[in-house]
N, C-alpha and C positions, 0 to 999 in steps of 0.2 A: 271672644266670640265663640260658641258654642255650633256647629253644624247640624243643622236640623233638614235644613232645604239646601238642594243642588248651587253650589257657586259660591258658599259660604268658607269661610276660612275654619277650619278647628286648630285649636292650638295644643301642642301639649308642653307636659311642665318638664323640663329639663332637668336631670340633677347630677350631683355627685357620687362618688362612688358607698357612701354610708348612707343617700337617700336625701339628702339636704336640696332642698331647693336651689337652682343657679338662677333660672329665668323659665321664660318660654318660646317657643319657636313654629311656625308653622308648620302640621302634619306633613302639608306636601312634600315641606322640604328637607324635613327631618330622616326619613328614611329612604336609606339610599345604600349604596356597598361603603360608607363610613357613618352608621347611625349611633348618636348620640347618646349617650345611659337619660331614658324619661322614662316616667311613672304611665303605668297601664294597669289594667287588672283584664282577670277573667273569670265567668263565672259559668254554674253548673245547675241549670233550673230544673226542679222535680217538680213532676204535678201528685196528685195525691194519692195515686196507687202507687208512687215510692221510685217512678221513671223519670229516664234524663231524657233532657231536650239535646239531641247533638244535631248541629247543623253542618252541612257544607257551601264554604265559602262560593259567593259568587265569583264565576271565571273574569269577570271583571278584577276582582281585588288586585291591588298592585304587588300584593306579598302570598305565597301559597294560593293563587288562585283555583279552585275547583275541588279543595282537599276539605275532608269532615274534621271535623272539629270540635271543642266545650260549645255551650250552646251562644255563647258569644263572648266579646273582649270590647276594649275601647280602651280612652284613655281621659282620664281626668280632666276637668277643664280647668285650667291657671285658679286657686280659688274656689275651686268646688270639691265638694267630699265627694269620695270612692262610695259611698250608697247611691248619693244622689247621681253621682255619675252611672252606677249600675242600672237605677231605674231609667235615668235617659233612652240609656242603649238601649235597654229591655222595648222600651216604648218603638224609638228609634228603627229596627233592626227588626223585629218580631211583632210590634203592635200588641204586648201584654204589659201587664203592670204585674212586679214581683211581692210576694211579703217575706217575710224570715229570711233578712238576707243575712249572712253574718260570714264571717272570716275563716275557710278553714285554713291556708295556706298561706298566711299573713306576711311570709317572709320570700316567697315563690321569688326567683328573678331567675332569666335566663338570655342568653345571645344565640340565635340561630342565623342560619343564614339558606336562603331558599337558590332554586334553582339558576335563576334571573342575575343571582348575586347580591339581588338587597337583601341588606340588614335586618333583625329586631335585636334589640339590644334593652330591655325590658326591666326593672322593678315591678313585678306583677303578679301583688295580693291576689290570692284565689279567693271566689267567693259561691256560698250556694245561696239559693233564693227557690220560692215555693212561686208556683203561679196554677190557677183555677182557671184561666182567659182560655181563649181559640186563637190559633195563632193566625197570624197576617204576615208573609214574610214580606221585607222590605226586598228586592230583586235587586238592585244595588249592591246588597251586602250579604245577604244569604239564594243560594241558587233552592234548597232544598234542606227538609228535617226531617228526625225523623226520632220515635219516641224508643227506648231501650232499659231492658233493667240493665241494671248497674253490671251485671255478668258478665252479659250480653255485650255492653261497651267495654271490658276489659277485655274481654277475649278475641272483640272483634279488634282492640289495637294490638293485641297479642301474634293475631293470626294474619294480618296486614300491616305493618305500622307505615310501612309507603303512602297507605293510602290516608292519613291523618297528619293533623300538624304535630311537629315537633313536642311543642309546648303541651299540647293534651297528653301525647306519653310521658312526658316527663312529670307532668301532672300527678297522675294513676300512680306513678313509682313512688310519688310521695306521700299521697294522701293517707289519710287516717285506716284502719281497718276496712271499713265498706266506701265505698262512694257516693 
């Protein structure tokens, strides 16, 4: 079951430490201060003047609440590809539809661990995607976005990195020449 509307269950896919499948397990229960290695990704939306989408998390989220961020994440459903799972979210979370979305950080995985003490414990392809849409932020899952060049977003995790997730800096240190 994929989560689209309030009360639904999202699953994700559980694996081992080389990426193999074990099962799945539900979101809810998965992350916690002992989170399980599952498959996520994140991505990085540009619209056409060459700018990222970075959003900050709604103070709601159970993990990093209120902290800016890539322009969103998620997680695979049991069975479903990492595109289709990006366009989900994109829909989901933002109310756009992506195109060119492709792989740049195909191997990304990290563990962080937020203030609260939960977990992310992450297999988590990075991905970019192009979008032309107006955005609609879902208030659920994004509080606020906001459009940057590529600079602009490095310097600003350069010059605060408290104020962004973990994973978006770790992100930047790995990415290709520009972002």
């Amino acid at each position: 079951m994929i989560a689209t509307r309030e009360g639904q269950a999202e699953y994700v896919v559980l694996v081992d430490d080389d990426g193999t499948p074990l099962g799945a397990a539900d979101k809810a229960t998965v992350h916690g201060v002992d989170t399980p290695l599952h498959l996520a990704f994140s991505c990085h939306v540009y619209d056409q003047d060459g700018r990222v989408l970075v959003t900050r998390r709604a103070l709601s989220k159970r993990t990093w609440p209120g902290v800016w961020t890539n322009t969103f994440c998620g997680h695979p459903a049991p069975g479903e590809s990492q595109t289709d799972a990006v366009a989900r979210r994109a829909l989901f979370e933002l109310g756009i539809t992506v195109s060119s979305v492709s792989p740049v950080l195909p191997d990304f995985r990290y563990r962080a661990v937020d203030a609260s003490g939960v977990v992310e414990n992450e297999i988590c392809p990075v991905f970019a995607a192009v979008t032309s849409d107006a955005i609609t932020l879902n208030p659920a899952e994004v509080a606020e976005s906001a459009w940057l060049s590529p600079a602009d977003l490095r310097n600003a995790v350069l010059a605060a990195p408290f104020a962004f997730s973990p994973w978006l800096a770790w992100q930047l240190e790995e990415w290709p020449d520009s972002i």
